[in-house]
C-alpha positions in Angstrom: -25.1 -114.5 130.6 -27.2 -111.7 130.0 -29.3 -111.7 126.3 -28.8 -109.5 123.8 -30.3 -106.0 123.9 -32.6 -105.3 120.9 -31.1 -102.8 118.6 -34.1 -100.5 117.2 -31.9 -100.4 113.5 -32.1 -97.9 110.8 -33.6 -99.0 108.0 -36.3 -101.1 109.8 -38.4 -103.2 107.5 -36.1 -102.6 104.8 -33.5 -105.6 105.0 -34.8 -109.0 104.9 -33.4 -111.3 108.3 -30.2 -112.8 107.6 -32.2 -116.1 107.6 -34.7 -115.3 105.1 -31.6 -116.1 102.5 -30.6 -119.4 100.2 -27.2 -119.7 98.6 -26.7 -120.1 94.5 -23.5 -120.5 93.5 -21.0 -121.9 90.9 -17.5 -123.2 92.8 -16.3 -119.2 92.0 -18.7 -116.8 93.7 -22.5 -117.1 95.6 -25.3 -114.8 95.5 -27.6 -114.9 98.2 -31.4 -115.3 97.6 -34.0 -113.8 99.9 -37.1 -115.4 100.4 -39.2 -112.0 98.7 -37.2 -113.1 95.2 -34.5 -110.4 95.8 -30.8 -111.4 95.4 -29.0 -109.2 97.7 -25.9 -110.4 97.6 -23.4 -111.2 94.9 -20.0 -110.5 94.2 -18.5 -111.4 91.0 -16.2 -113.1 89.6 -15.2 -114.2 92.2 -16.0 -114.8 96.5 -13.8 -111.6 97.6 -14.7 -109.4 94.1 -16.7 -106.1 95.1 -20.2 -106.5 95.0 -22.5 -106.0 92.0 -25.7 -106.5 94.2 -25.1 -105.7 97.9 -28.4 -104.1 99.2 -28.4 -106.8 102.4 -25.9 -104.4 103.2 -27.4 -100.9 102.2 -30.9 -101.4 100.9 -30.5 -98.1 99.0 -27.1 -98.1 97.6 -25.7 -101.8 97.8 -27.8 -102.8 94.4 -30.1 -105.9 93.7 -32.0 -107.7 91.4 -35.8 -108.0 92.4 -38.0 -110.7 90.7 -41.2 -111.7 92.5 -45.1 -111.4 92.2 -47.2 -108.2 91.9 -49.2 -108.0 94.8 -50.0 -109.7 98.0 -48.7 -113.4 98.3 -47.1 -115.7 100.7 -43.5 -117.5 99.8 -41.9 -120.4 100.5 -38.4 -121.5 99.0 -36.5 -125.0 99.0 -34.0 -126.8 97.3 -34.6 -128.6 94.6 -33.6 -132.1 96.4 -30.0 -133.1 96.8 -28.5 -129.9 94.8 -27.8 -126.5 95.3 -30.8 -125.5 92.8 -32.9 -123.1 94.7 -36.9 -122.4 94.3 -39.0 -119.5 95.7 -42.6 -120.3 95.3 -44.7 -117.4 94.9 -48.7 -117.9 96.4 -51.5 -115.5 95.5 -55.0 -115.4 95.4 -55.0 -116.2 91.5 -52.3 -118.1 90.8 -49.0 -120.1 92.3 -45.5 -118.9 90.3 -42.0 -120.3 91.2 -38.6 -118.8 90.3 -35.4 -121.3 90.0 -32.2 -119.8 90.8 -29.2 -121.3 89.9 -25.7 -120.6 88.5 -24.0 -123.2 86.0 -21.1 -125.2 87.2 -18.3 -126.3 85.3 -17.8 -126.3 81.5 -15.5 -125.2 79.3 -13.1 -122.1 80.6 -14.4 -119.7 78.6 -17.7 -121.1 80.1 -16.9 -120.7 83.3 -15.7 -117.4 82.7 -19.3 -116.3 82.1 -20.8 -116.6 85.8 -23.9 -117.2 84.5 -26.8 -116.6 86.9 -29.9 -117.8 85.5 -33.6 -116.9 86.8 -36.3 -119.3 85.3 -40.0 -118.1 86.2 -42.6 -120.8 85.4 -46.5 -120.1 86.4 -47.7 -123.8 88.3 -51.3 -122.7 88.5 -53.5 -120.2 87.3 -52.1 -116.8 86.4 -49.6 -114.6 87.6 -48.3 -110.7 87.1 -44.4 -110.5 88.2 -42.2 -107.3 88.5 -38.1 -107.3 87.8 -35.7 -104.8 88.6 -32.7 -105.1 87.2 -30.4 -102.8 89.6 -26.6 -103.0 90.1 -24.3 -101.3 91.9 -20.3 -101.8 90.9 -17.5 -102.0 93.3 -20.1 -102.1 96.5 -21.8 -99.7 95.1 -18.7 -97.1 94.5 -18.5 -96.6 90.5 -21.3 -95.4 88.2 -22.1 -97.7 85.6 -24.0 -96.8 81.7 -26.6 -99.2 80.1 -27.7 -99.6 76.9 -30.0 -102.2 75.6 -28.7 -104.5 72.4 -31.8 -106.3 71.0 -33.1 -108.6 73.9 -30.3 -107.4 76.0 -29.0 -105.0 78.4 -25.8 -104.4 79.0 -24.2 -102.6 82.3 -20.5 -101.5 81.9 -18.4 -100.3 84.5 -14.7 -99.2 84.4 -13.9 -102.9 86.2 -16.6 -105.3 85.0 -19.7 -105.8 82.5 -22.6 -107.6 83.0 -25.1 -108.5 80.0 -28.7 -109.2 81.0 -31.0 -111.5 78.6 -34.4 -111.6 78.9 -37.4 -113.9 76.9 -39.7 -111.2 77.8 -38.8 -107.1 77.0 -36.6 -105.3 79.1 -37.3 -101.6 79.8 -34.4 -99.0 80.9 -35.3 -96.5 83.7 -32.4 -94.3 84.8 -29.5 -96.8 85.7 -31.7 -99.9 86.1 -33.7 -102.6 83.4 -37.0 -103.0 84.3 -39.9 -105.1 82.9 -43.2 -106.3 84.3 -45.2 -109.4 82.5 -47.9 -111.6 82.9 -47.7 -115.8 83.2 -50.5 -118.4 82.6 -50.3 -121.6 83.8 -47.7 -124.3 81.9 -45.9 -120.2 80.6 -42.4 -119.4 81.5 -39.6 -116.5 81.4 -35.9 -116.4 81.8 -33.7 -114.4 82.8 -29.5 -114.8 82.3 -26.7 -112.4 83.9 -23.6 -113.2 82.5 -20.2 -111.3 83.1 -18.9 -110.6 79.3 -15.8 -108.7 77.9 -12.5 -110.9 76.7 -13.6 -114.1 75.1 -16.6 -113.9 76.8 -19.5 -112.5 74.8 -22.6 -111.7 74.9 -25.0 -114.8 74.4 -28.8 -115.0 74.5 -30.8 -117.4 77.0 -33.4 -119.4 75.3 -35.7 -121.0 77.2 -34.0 -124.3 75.6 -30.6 -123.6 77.1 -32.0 -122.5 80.1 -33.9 -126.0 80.0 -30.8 -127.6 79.5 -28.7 -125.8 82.0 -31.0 -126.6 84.4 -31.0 -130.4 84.1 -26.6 -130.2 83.8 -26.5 -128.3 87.2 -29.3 -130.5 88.8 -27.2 -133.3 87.7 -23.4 -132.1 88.6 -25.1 -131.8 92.4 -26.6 -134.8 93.1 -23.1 -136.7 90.9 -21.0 -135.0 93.4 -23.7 -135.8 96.7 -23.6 -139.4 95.5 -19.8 -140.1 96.9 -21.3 -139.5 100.7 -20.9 -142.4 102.6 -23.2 -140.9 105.4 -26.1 -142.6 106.2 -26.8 -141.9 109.5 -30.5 -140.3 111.6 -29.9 -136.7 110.1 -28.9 -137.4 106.3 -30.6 -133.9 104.9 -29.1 -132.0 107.3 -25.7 -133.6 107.0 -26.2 -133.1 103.1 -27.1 -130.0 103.0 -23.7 -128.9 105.2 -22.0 -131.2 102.7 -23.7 -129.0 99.7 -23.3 -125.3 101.7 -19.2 -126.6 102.5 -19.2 -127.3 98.5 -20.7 -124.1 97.3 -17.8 -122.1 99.6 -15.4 -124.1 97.7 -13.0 -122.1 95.1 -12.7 -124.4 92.3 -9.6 -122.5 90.5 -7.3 -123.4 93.7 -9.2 -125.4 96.0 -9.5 -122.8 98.6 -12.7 -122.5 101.1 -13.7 -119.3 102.4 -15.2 -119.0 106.0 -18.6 -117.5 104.5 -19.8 -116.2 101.7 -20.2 -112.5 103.2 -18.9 -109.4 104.5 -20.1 -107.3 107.6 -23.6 -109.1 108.6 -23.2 -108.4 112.0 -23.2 -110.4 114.9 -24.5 -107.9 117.4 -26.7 -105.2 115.1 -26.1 -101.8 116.0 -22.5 -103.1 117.3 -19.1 -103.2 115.7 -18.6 -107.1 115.2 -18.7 -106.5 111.5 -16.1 -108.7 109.8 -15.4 -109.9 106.1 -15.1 -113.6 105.7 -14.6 -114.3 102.6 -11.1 -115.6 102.8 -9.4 -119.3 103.4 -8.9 -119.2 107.0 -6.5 -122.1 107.7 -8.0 -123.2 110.7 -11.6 -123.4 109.1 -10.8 -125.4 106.2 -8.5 -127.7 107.6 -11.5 -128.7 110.0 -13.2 -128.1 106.2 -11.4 -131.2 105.4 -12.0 -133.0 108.4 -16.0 -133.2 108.1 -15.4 -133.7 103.9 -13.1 -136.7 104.3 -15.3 -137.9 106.9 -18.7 -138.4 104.2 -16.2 -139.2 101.4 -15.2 -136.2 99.5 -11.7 -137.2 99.2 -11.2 -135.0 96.1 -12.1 -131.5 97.8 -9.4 -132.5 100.2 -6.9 -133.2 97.7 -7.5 -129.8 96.2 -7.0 -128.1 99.0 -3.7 -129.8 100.1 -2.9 -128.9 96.8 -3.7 -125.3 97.9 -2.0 -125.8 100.8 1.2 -126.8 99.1 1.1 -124.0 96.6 0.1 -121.2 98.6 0.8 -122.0 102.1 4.9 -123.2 102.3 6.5 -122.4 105.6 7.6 -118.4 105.3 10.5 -116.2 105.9 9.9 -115.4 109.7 7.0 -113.0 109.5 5.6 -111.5 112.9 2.5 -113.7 112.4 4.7 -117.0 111.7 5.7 -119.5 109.4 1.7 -119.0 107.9 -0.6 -116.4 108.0 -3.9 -117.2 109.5 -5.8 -116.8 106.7 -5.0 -115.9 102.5 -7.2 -114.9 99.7 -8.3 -117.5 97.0 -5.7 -117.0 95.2 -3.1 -117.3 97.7 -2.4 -113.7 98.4 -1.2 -112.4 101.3 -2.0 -108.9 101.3 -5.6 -108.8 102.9 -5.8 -104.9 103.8 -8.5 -104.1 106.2 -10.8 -100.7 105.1 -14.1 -99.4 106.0 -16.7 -98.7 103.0 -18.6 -95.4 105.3 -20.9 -94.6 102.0 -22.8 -98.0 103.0 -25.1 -98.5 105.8 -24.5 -101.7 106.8 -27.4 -104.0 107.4 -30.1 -102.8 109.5 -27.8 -99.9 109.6 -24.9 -101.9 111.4 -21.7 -100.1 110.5 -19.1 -100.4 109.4 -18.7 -102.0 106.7 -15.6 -103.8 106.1 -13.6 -105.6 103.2 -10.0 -107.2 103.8 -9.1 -108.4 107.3 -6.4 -106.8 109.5 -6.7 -110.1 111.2 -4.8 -111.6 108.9 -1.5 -110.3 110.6 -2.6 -111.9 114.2 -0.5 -114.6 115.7 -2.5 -117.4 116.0 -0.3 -120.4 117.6 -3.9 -123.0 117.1 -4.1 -123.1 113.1 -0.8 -125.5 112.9 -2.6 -127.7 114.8 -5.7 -127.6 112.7 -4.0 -127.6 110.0 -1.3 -130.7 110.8 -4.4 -132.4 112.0 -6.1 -132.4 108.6 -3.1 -133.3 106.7 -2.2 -136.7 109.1 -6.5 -137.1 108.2 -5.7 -136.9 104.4 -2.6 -139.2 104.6 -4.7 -141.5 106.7 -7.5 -141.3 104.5 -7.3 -140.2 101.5 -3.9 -140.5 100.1 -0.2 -140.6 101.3 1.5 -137.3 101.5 4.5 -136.7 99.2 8.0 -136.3 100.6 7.9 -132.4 100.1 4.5 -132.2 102.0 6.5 -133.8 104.3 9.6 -131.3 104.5 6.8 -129.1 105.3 5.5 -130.5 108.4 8.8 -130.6 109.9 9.6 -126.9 109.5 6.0 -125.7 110.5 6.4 -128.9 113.7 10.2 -127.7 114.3 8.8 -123.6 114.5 6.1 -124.7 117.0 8.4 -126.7 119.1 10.6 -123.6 119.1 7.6 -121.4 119.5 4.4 -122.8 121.4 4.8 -120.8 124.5 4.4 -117.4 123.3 1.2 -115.6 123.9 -1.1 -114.5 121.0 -4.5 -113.6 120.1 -5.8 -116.8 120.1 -8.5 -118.5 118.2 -11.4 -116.0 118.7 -9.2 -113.4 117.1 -9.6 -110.9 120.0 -8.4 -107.6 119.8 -7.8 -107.0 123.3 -3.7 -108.3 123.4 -2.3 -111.3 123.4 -2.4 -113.9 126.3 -1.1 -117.7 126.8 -4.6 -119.1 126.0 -5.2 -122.7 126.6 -6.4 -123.6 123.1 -3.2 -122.5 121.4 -1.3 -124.5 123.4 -3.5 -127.4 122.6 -3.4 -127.2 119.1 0.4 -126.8 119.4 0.0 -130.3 121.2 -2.1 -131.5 118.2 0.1 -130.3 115.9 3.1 -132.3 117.6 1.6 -135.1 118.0 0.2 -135.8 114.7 2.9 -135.1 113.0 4.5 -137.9 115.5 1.7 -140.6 114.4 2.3 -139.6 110.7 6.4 -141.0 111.4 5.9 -143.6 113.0 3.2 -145.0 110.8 4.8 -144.0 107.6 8.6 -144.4 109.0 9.4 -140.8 107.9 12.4 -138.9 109.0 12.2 -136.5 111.8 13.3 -135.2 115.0 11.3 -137.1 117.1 13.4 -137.2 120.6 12.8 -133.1 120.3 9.0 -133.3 119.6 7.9 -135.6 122.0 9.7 -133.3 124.7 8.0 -130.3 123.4 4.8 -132.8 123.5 5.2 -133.4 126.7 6.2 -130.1 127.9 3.2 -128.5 126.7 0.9 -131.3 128.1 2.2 -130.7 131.5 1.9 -127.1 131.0 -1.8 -126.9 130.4 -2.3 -129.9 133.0 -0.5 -127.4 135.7 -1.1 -123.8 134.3 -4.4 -124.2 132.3 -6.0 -125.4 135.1 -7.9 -123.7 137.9 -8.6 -125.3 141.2 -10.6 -122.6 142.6 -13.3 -123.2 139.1 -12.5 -127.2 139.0 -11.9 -126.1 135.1 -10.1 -125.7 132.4 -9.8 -122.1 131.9 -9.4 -119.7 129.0 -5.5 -118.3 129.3 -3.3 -119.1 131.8 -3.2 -116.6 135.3 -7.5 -116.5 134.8 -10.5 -118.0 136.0 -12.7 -117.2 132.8 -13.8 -119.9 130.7 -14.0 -120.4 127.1 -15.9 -123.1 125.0 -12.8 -123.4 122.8 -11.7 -126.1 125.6 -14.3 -128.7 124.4 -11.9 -129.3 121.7 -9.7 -131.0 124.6 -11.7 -134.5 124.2 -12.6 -133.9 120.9 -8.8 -133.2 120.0 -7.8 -136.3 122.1 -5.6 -134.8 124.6 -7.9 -135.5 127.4 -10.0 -138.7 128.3 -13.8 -137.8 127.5 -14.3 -139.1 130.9 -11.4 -137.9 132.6 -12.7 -136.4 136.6 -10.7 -133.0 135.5 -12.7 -133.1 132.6 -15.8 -133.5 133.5 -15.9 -131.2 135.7 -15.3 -128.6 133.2 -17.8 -129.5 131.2 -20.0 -128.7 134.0 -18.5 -125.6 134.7 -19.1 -124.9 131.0 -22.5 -125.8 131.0 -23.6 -123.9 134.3 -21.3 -120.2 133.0 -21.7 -120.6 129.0 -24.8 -123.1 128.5 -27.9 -121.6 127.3 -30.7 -123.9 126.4 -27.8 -126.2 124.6 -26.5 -122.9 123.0 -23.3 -121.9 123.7 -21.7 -118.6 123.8 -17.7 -118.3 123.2 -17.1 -116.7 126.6 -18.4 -113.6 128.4 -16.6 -110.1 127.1 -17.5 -108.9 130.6 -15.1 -111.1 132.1 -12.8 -111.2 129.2 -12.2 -108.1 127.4 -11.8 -109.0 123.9 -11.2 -104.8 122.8 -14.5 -104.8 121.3 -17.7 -102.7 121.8 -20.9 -105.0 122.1 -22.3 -108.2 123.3 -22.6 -111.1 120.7 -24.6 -113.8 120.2 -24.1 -117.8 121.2 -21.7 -119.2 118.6 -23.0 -122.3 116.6 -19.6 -124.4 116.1 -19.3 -124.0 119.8 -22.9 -125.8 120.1 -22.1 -128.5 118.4 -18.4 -129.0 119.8 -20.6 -129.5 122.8 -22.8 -131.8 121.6 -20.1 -133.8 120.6 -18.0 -133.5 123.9 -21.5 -134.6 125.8 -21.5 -137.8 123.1 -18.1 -138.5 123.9 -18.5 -138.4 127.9 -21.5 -141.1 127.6 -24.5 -138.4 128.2 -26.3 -139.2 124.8 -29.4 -138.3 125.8 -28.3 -135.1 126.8 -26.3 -135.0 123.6 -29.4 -136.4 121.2 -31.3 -133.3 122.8 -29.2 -130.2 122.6 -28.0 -131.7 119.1 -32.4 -131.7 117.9 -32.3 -128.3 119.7 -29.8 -126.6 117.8 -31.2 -128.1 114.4 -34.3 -126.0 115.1 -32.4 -122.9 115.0 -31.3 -124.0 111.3 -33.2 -121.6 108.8 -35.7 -122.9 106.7 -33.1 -124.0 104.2 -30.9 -125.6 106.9 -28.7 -123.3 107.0 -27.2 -121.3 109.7 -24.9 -117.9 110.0 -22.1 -117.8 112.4 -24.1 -117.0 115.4 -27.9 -117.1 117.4 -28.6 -114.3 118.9 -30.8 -114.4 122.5 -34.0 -114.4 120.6 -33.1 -117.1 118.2 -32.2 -115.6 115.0 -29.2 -115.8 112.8 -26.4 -113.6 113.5 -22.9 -112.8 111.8 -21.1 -114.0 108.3 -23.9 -116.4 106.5 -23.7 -119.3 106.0 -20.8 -120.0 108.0 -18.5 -123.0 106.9 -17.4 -123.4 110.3 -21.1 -124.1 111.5 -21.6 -126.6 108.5 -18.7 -128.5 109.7 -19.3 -128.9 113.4 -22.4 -130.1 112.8 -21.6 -132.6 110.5 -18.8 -134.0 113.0 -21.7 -133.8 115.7 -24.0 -136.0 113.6 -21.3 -138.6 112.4 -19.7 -139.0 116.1 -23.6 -139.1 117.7 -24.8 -141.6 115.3 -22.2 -144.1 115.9 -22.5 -143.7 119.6 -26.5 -143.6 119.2 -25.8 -147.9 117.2 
């Protein structure tokens, strides 16, 4: 498949790659932390909440909050180990500084209720000058905001939200922004605390005490909740860091996990394949629950059955289906799709978006995914009650009834719908998991009518989904195109990993969508998905293949493209949603959906690997 074109963007030099990030966060929102000491990113209170900083996405009007050196140095940032405690170290001829960024999780409500996002700047060696700017931008950057300046704080009210900034060192105001630069000698600190206040939430100061203390809590909630892994395979910090990145997307009110903790980084720049993720896709955080229950974490999986139980009951007949394909965090239904034209977008990538018109798609794939991960919870974790059961049957009874529609499939195309292979395997899964989950629990159901829909759509995609002509398994039925969603097919146990028919298609795969053990989605040449643009190779697809390649015996082929795609991790380990022909990240960052397939990839290789 042909690379992607470079796009000479606007704004060159001005936004930091999407790579060049870390992710802070408190089980309620994220803010993203480039490697120059600039968080670019944050929405609060909450995951979908407008932005307060957003300049990854306009670098003049999105807002930020710069803290770094004064002059020339190099950087290098980590995690502090096994937590979600973030350091940039600053390196200059006269001295080395560090800044720790975290947010506190947990605590009392009212507590929580704070979002507190704390910067602590300590000098290691020698001396150090460092600038701040203070600069935020409400509502992505829409409403104006007034500050005044209370003591050793500065407060920024907007119609919607206030934010109070403490500071151990002075703050200045310029205009619509604090300001304050200051000196550090070795052994010397300064912090610096954003809090949201108004209700019960009031303005409190940051000592350098609490901000001691704070530290050591959050250092010690991560590595509490990293000790219930069970993994201990070849590729335990990577595997822990998905674990830590799949945590941090969590929503800790309801137990939802959104698909990444951003809108609109695009995943072509200069094209239009700007989307906002920052919803609970079904599909992504049932497989969510799959890679969590797999290390241990039964409790995130319990909270989000609980989710799924509150939020996601089997509906009145929409267009879409029983479900939607994805909700907000709350639950809510009502994810309206707009375009925000006063921002650039990111390199100058417009549009930007917020809400997801997607939402309304008919996706036949997600009851699969999502039956799936509730037969993994009952096998798991913990039996599921007798109305979780009820709603099984209606969402297993609606697919039986209506598998063999098209729809717009898992990639979420926007070119029509089409009877695309992977729906109807997932309407298989969905079936037959549900089947396993009566017979092993003796629950009530109507099993002579699934297991002839079961068997019906098996032979379908056997005869229909298969083209001699290729020797593959193709992407909708009446096609020859290919699409890497297939490699679900051994992974998903429908097919043997070994099966003639299937290995042949993974050779078809690998010769059409295979590049240097990236793998793109499918080729929008062939396949018209009603978008402008190329994209880039998409990373869950990599590692489903890993994991196909593991499960059809060719492990050093596996082992190889699995260390391959680690080296396109960032320097953090973490990866967006796509690589684009020249290796760097593309799309929504960091992607849960990545996370997870790599840590199904590294479980399933280790135990073939002995």
């Amino acid at each position: 498949m042909a690379g992607t074109p470079r796009f000479e963007a606007v704004g060159e030099g001005r936004y930091l790659p999407i790579s060049d990030h870390g992710l802070i966060g408190d089980l309620r929102s994220v803010a993203l932390v480039g490697t120059n000491g600039t968080i670019d990113w944050y929405c609060c209170p909450a995951f979908d909440a407008p932005s307060v900083f957003a300049s990854i996405l306009d670098a003049d009007r999105g807002g930020c909050f710069e803290l770094a050196a004064i002059g020339p140095a190099r950087t290098k940032q980590f995690y502090f180990p096994d937590t979600n405690v973030l350091i940039t170290r600053f390196f200059t001829e006269d001295g080395v500084g560090e800044v720790q960024d975290f947010m506190p999780v947990g605590g009392e409500s009212v507590e929580a209720d704070r979002h507190r996002l704390i910067r602590r700047v300590v000098c290691v060696r020698g001396s150090l000058p460092f600038r701040v700017r203070v600069a935020p931008r409400f509502d992505y950057g829409a409403l104006p905001h007034t500050l005044r300046t209370v003591g050793d704080m500065a407060v920024f009210e907007s119609e919607k939200l206030s934010l109070a900034l403490t500071a151990t060192v002075p703050l200045e105001v310029r205009g619509p922004d604090a300001r304050t630069d200051f000196k550090l000698a070795e052994g010397e600190s300064a912090v610096f605390a954003l809090d949201q206040v108004g209700g019960d939430v009031q303005p409190r100061g940051c000592a350098r005490t609490e901000a001691e203390r704070q530290f050591t809590a959050t250092v010690a909630y991560w590595r509490r909740w990293l000790a219930q892994s069970r993994y201990r395979g070849r590729w335990r910090e990577m595997v822990h860091r998905s674990a830590l990145t799949l945590k941090l997307l969590t929503y800790a009110p309801t137990g939802a996990i959104v698909a990444a903790a951003t809108t609109s980084l695009p995943e072509q720049l200069g094209g239009e394949r700007n989307w906002d993720y920052r919803y609970v896709w079904v599909r992504d955080a049932a497989f969510c629950v799959y890679a969590l229950l797999r290390l241990g974490f039964t409790g995130e999986a319990e909270a989000f059955m609980e989710f799924v139980t509150r939020h996601i009951t089997p509906g009145d007949g929409r267009a879409s289906g029983p479900l939607q394909i994805m909700y907000g965090i709350d639950g809510r239904t009502d994810l309206t799709e707009r375009e925000l034209p006063h921002l650039e977008g990111h390199h100058g990538s417009a549009p930007v978006r917020v809400g997801n018109a997607a939402a309304d798609q008919l996706q036949l794939d997600i009851y699969g995914a999502l039956i799936d991960s509730v037969y993994l919870y009952d096998k798991w974790a913990k039996p599921v009650s007798s109305d979780q059961w009820d709603d099984v049957c209606a969402l297993v009874d609606w697919v039986c009834a209506h598998w063999d529609q098209p729809d717009e499939g898992v990639w979420e195309t926007r070119g029509g719908r089409k009877n695309f292979l992977y729906s109807r395997l997932m309407c298989w899964v969905a079936i037959e998991r549900a089947i396993r989950m009566a017979h092993r629990r003796g629950l009530p159901a109507d099993l002579n009518r699934w297991r002839e829909a079961r068997d019906t759509i098996y032979r379908r995609i056997m005869s229909r989904g298969w083209s001699a002509s290729r020797q593959a398994f193709i992407q909708h039925e009446d096609g020859e195109v290919l699409d890497a969603a297939v490699l679900m097919m051994p992974l998903a146990k429908f097919i043997a990993p070994t099966d003639p028919k299937w290995l042949s298609t993974l050779d078809a795969l690998t010769q059409d969508l295979v590049s240097d053990s990236l793998v793109y989605r499918y080729d929008p040449q062939a396949s018209p998905d009603g978008l402008r643009g190329d994209e880039g190779t998409f990373s869950i697809c990599s590692f489903w293949y890993v994991e196909a390649l593991v499960r059809a015996g060719r492990l050093d082929e596996a082992r190889l493209a699995f260390e391959k795609m680690l080296t396109y991790a960032n320097h953090l380990g973490l990866f967006a949603e796509e690589i684009s022909s020249t290796g760097e990240q593309q799309g929504n960052f960091p992607q849960a959906f990545t996370h997870l397939a790599l840590i199904s990839a590294a479980f399933n290789l280790d135990r073939a690997l002995g």
